[in-house]
N, C-alpha and C positions, 0 to 999 in steps of 0.2 A: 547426492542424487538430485537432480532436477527434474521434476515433474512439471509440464503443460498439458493445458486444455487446447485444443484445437476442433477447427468445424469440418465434421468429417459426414458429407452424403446427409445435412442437413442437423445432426447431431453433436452432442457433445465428444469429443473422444481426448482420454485419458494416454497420454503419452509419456515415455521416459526418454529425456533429452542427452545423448552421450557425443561427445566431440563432435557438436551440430549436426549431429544425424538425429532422427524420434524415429521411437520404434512402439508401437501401440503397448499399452500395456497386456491385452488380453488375445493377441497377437504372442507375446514373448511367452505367455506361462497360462494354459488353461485355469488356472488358479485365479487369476489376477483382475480383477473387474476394468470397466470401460470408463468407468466414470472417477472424479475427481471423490466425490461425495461418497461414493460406496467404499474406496477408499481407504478415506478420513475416518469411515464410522467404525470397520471394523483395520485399524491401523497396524494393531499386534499382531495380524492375520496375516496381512499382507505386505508392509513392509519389509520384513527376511528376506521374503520371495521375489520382492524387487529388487533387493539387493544384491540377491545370490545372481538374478541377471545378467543384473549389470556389470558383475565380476565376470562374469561369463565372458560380455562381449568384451570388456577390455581385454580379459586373458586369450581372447580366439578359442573360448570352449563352446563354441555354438554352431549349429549349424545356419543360425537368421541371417538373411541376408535381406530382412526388410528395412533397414533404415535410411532414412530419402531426407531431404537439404531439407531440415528446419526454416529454411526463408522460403519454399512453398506453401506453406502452409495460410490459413486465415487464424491467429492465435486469438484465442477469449481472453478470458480471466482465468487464470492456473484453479479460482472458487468461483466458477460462473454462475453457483447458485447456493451464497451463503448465508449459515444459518439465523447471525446477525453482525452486524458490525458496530465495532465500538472505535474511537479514536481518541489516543491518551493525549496527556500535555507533557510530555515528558521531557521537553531541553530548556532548560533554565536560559540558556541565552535569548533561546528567543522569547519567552517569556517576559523577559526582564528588560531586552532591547525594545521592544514593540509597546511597553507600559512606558518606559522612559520615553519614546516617541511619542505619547498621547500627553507627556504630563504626570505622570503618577507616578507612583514611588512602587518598589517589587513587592507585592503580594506576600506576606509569611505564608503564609497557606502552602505556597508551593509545598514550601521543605516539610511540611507535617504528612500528607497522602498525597498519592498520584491521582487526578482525575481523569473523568475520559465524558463524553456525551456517545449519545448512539446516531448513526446516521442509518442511511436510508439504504437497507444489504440489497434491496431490489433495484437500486442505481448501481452496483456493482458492474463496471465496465471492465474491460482488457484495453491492447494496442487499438488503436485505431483512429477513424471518429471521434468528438466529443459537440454531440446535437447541442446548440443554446439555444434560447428565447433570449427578443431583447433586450428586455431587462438581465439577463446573466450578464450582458455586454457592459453594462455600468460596472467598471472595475473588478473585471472577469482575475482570476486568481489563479498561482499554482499553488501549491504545497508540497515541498519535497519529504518525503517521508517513507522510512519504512513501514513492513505490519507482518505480523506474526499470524498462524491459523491456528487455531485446537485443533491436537487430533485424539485425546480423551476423554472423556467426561468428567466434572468431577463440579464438587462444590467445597468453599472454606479451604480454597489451596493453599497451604503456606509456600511462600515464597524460595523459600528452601529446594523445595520438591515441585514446584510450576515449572520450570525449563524441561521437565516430563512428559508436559501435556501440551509443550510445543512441537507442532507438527514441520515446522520449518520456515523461514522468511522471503520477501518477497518488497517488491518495491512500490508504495503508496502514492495517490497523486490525490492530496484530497483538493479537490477544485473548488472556487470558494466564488461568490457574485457578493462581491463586497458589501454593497450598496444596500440588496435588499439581508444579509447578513444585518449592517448596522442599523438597518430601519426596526427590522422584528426582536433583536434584543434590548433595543428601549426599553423595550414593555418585561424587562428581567426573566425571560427566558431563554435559552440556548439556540446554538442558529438551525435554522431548519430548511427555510426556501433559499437560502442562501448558499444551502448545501448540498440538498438532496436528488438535484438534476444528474451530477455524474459523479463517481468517487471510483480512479481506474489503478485497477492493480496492474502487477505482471514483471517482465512478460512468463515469467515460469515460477515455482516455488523451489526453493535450493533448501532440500533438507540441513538439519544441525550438524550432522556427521560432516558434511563437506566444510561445514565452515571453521572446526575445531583447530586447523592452525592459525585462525588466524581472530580468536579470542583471546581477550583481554581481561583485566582485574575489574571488578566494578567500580564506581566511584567509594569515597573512602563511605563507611555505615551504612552502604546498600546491600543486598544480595540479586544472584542470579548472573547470569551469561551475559558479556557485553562485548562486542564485537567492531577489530579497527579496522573500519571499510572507511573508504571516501565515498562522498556522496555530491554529485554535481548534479546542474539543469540547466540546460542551452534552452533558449529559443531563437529558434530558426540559426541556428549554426553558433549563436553568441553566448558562449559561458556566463550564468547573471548571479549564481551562486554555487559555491563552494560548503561543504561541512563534512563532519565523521560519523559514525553511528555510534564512536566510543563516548560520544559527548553526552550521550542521553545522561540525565542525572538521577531519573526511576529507571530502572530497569523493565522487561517485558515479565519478567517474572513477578515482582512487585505488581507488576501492570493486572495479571491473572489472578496474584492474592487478591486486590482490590477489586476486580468484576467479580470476583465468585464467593465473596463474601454475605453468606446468605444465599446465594443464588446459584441455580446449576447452571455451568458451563456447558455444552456440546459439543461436539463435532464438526468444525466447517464454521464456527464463529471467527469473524475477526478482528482482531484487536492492532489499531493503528498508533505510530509512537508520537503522534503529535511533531509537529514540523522543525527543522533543523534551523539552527542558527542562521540568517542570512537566508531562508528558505522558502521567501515569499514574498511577492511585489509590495504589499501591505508594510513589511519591515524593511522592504530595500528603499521605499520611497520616503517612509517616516524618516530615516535614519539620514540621507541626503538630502532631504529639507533644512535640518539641522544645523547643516554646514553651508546649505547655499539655498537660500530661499525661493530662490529663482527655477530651483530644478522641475524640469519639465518628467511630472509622473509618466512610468511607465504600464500598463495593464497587459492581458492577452486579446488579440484582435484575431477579427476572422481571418481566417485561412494561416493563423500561426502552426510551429509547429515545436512541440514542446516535447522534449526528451532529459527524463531524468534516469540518470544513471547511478548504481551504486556498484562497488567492487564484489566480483564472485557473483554480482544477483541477477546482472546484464542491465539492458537501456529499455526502456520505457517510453514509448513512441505517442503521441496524439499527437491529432491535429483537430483546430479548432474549427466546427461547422457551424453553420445556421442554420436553426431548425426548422425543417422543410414544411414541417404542418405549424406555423406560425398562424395563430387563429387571430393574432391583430392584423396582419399580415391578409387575412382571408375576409376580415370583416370589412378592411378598407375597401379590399374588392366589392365587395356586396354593396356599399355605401357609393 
């Protein structure tokens, strides 16, 4: 099943996505709420009832004939307002490729726990737009990545039993302003303004059910569901990186033992897999310096437009703006 959010008469509204038609949720089944969030929170509620739907409309047992072209739409964020977000490290390549870039040797640490930091769930973007300041412009960043949602609650998940309280995946773009990233972790803490102008999901969330043919073994002494999708990202029409999702070396399940350890998970949190091999200008440029000193770095520039795609999940649209209440921008005026 694929669930989107879309801007419906100025609100959110909760849709179920079928051979590019949406059909509202609460529209298809008096039962079925409007929103992404009501949802998430009562999942065992209303999941069935999505489901029995949407067997509906494949099988021609319905009478609806409200489904209209998913590209009318204005799509949000499939969690335009979530509970929090975390974002793992989870592909050893690129961890490994991007420290050998800098000079360093890999990390033990990885192979012991999965990490993750929290970013900023109130930057939670969809398709669209993506507002910067200035300064984001100093080696402005993609991140190809996927991310998981809760749709359980729970605390002290084992690993075993977490792909339970996966509500479904979804396509991550954690946007990154390098510059002021490498300036505030000087000081040994995690990035923050470097990251928390935009972090864009979407464009829909593709529950687990849909994606069960096309899961895989985990890596060898891991646990939990791992899944062989391809994972690309064009800017402005030019493929600049390639990876799998099967690559991850923690799983997302692992990912949820390690956040809820101690800690209650929610409903509507999100948890990001950390960026794929090849899956960011930072690694693509470290790595062809390497080889040719001379290589003229690559960033995102205004008016780019950047599409990451993952198999089964769809494409994943920005474009990159300037941010129109730029207050250096307002003061020079004043000056």
């Amino acid at each position: 099943m694929k669930l989107l959010t879309y801007l419906r008469e100025g609100h959110e509204q909760l849709a179920i996505l079928i051979d590019g038609k949406y059909y509202d949720t609460d529209r298809l089944h008096p039962e079925l709420p409007s929103s992404m969030g009501m949802f998430l929170n009562y999942w065992d509620d209303y999941f069935p009832i999505a489901q029995a739907c949407v067997s509906a409309i494949r099988n021609g047992h319905t009478n609806s004939t409200q489904g209209s072209a998913a590209d009318e739409l204005q799509i949000l964020a499939p969690v335009p307002f979530p509970a929090s977000c975390r974002d793992g490290y989870a592909f050893r390549q690129h961890v490994e490729t991007a420290r050998r870039n800098r000079g360093v040797s890999m990390i033990p640490e990885f192979d012991q726990y999965p990490v993750f930091y929290f970013t900023n769930h109130h930057g939670i973007i969809g398709p669209g737009p993506v507002s910067c300041m200035p300064d984001h412009f100093e080696k402005l960043d993609f991140e190809l990545e996927a991310a998981i949602v809760i749709c359980r609650g729970g605390r002290n998940i084992p690993a075993d039993e977490a792909d339970a309280y996966i509500g479904g995946l979804m396509i991550m773009n954690d946007l990154s302003a390098r510059t002021l990233q490498m300036e505030e972790m000087l000081l040994n803490l995690g990035p923050a303004k470097g990251k928390d102008f935009a972090t864009a999901i979407g464009p829909w969330l593709v529950t687990l059910d849909e994606l069960t043919p096309f899961e895989t073994p985990p890596p060898s002494g891991h646990v939990g569901k791992s899944w062989n999708l391809d994972m690309t990202c064009r800017v402005n029409g030019i493929e600049v990186s390639r990876g799998n999702l099967s690559q991850m070396d923690w799983t997302f399940a692992e990912l949820v033992e390690r956040a809820s350890y101690g800690v209650n998970l929610y409903p509507g949190d999100i948890i990001g897999s950390g960026t794929v091999g090849t899956g960011c200008f930072l690694e693509l440029n470290g790595t062809a310096r390497l080889s040719n000193p001379a290589h003229q770095d690559q960033w995102l520039q205004e008016a780019d437009i950047v599409e990451l795609e993952i198999d089964q999940l769809g494409v994943l649209k920005n474009t990159i703006e300037r941010e129109k209440n730029d207050f250096s921008i307002l003061a020079q005026k004043k000056s």
